[in-house]
N, C-alpha and C positions, 0 to 999 in steps of 0.2 A: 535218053532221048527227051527225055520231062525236061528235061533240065535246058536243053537248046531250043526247045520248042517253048517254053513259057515266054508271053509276053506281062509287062507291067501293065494294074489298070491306068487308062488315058487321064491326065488331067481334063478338065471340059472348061469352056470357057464362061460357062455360068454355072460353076460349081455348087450343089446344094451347101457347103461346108466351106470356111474359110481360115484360117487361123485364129479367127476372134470368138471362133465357136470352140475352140479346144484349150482346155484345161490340164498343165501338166503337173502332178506330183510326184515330187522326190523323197522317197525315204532317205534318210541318210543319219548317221552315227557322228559325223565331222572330226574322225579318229584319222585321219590320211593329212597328205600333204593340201595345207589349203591354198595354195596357188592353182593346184591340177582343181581344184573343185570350183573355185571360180570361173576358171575356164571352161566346164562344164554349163554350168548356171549361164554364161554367157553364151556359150553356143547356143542352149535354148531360146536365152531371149532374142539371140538374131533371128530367129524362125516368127518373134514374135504373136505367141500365144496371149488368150485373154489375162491368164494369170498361169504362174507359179508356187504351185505351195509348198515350201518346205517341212517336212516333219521331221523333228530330232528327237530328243531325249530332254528330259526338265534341265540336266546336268550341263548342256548344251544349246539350252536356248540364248540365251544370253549373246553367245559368240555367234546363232544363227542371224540371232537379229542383226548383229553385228555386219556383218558380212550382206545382208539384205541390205542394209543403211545404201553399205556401198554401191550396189550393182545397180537397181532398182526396183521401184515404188509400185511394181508390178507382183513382187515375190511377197509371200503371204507366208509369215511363221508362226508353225504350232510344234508341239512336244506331247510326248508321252512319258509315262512314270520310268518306264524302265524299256530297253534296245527289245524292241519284236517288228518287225517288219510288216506282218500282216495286220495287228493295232496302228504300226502307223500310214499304212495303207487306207484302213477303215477309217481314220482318223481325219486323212485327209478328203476322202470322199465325200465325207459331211459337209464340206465348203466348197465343192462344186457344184456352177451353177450354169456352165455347157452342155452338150451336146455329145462331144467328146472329151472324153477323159483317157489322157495318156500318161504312163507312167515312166519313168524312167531313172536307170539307176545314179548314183553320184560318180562315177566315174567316166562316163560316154563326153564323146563330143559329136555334136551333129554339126551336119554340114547347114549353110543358109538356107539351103535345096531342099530340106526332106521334108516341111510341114504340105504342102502342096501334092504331092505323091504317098503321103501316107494318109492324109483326109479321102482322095480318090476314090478307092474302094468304097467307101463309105454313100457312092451312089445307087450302092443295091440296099434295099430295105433291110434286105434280111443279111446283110455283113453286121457279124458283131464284135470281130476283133482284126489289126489287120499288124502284122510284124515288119521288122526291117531288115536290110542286109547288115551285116557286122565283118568290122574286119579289126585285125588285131593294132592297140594304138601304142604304137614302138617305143622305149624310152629314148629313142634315138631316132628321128622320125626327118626322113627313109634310112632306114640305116645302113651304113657305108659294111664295105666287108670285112672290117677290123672288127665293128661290131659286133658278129654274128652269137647270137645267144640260144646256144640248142631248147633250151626250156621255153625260148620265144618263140623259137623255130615251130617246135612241135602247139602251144597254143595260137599261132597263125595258119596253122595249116588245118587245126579241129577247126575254125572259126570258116576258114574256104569248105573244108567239106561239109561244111553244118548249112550252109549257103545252097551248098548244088542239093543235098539231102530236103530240105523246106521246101527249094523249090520243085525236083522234080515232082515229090509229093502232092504238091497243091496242083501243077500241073493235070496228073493223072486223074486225083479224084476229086479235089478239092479239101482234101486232109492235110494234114503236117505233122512233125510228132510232136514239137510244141512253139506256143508262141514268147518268144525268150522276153522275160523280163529286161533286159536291159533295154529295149526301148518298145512299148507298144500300144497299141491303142484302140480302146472300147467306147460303145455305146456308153453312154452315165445310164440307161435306164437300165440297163442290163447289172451293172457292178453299185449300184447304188441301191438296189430296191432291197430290204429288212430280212429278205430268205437269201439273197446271195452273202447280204455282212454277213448273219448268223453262220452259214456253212462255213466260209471261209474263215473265220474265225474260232471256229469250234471243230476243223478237222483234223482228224485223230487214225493213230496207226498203230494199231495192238494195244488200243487205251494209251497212247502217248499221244498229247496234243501236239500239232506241226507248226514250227513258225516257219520253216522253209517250205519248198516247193510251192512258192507261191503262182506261177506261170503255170506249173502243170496242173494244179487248180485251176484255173483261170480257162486251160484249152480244153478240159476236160466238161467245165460250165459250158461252154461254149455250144462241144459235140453234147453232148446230153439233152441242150434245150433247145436244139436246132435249130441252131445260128453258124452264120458261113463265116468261116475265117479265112485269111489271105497273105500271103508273104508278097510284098510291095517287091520285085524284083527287079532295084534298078542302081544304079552307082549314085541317083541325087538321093538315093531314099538308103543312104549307108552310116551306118554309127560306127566311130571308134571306140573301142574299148579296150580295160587293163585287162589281163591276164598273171597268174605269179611265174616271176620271169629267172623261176630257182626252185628248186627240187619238193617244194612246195606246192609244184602245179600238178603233182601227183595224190597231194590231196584232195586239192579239185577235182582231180578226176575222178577219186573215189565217192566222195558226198556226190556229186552226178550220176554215178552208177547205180548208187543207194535210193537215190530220189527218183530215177527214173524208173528203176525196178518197183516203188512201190505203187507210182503212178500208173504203170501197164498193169499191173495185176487187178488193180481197182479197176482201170476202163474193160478188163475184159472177163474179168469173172465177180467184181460185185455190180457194177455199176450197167455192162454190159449194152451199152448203147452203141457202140461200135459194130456191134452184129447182128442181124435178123437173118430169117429162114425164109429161103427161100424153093420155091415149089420147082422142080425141074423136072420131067420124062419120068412121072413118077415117081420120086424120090427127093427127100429133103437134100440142102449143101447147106452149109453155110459161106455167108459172104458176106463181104464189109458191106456198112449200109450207106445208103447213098446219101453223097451230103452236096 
């Protein structure tokens, strides 16, 4: 029922926020096909944000710059020593100087539509993250029925249930289970202040430090320091993305089940902000807390 009942927040026509206030960073490796990643970078800039900043690898600046020359004079390249995600996350954070800060992965395409409806949310004080719809980006794009790729099949169809799952969620309580890194976007005061680098940077799981999970980090800051997050639910506010489209995508399934499992265990027995007691006809219950 969440899910048919939720509406998207309204564009207003004197938006506190506009695109010139949002700052997108790209981690990326530039190990893929670099015509899809073009395409990428360019879909961002038709949404026209303040800036773009790429972060790669020292191994890889070079060809970023490269590839910057081309598109344009908006894209801002940095590197790190070695491929970690969350370094080059932090790395790019230090050279913004919006309001919002969105992150998004190298492989998405957005539409011209989504910066307008993914700023919206952002006219409640207290929204500190807001996610987007995703659907899977075909290599065959619509694809005919000679096409049919069961490994496509099955990652278009988690990316639809993962849609109705977000939303009905935020519907009901104003929860999600998480805000997915392939496209999202936060307050800068929130992902930029010296206690969120250091945790994000220094989380750890059974003394193993994490370069992944960096999203469910991110939803977890969120709920903990009560801040409202929001899944934009609309088809102009929709990202393409790859998925592996070969037996492959069974590994992704597995690193997701590994990441999510360590992620729920943290929200609900270390971190445990997700629950408080509440008093009822005499007797404790426990219940989600209200967000």
């Amino acid at each position: 029922m969440g899910y048919w009942r939720i509406r998207p927040k309204p564009i207003l026509d004197n938006p506190k926020f506009t695109s010139h206030d949002a700052t997108v960073i790209v981690p990326s490796l530039l190990d893929g096909d670099e015509q899809a990643f073009k395409d990428t970078i360019r879909s961002i800039l038709k949404n026209d944000p303040y800036e773009v900043i790429l972060i790669t690898t020292d191994a890889k600046f070079h060809d970023a710059n490269r590839i910057a020359d081309q598109l344009s004079k908006k894209i801002t390249v940095e590197s790190v020593s070695q491929a970690n995600k969350r370094r080059q996350m932090i790395k790019g954070l230090a050279l913004v100087s919006t309001a919002i800060t969105i992150f998004a992965d190298d492989d998405v395409l957005w539409p011209s539509t989504l910066m307008p409806w993914m700023l919206a949310p952002f006219e409640d004080s207290r929204m500190g993250g807001v996610g987007t719809n995703q659907r899977l980006r075909y290599k065959n794009d619509p694809p005919g029925c000679l096409d049919f790729n069961f490994w496509e099949f099955l990652g278009a169809a988690y990316l639809i249930r993962r849609n109705w799952d977000c939303a009905a969620c935020t519907w009901w309580d104003g929860g999600l289970p998480c805000l997915s890194g392939r496209t999202v976007a936060y307050r800068t005061e929130i992902v930029s202040s010296e206690e969120f680098k250091h945790e994000f940077e220094h989380e750890t799981w059974r003394t193993f430090q994490l370069n992944a999970d960096d999203d469910n980090f991110l939803t977890r800051w969120m709920v903990n320091h009560g801040w409202n997050t929001w899944i934009q639910f609309h088809r102009d506010c929709e990202v393409l993305t790859t998925l592996e489209d070969n037996p492959k995508y069974m590994k992704q399934c597995f690193r997701w089940a590994r990441s999510n499992w360590r992620s729920n265990l943290k929200s609900l027995f270390k971190e445990r902000t997700v629950w408080r007691y509440v008093y009822s006809d005499s007797y404790y219950v426990f219940s989600p807390i209200d967000r």
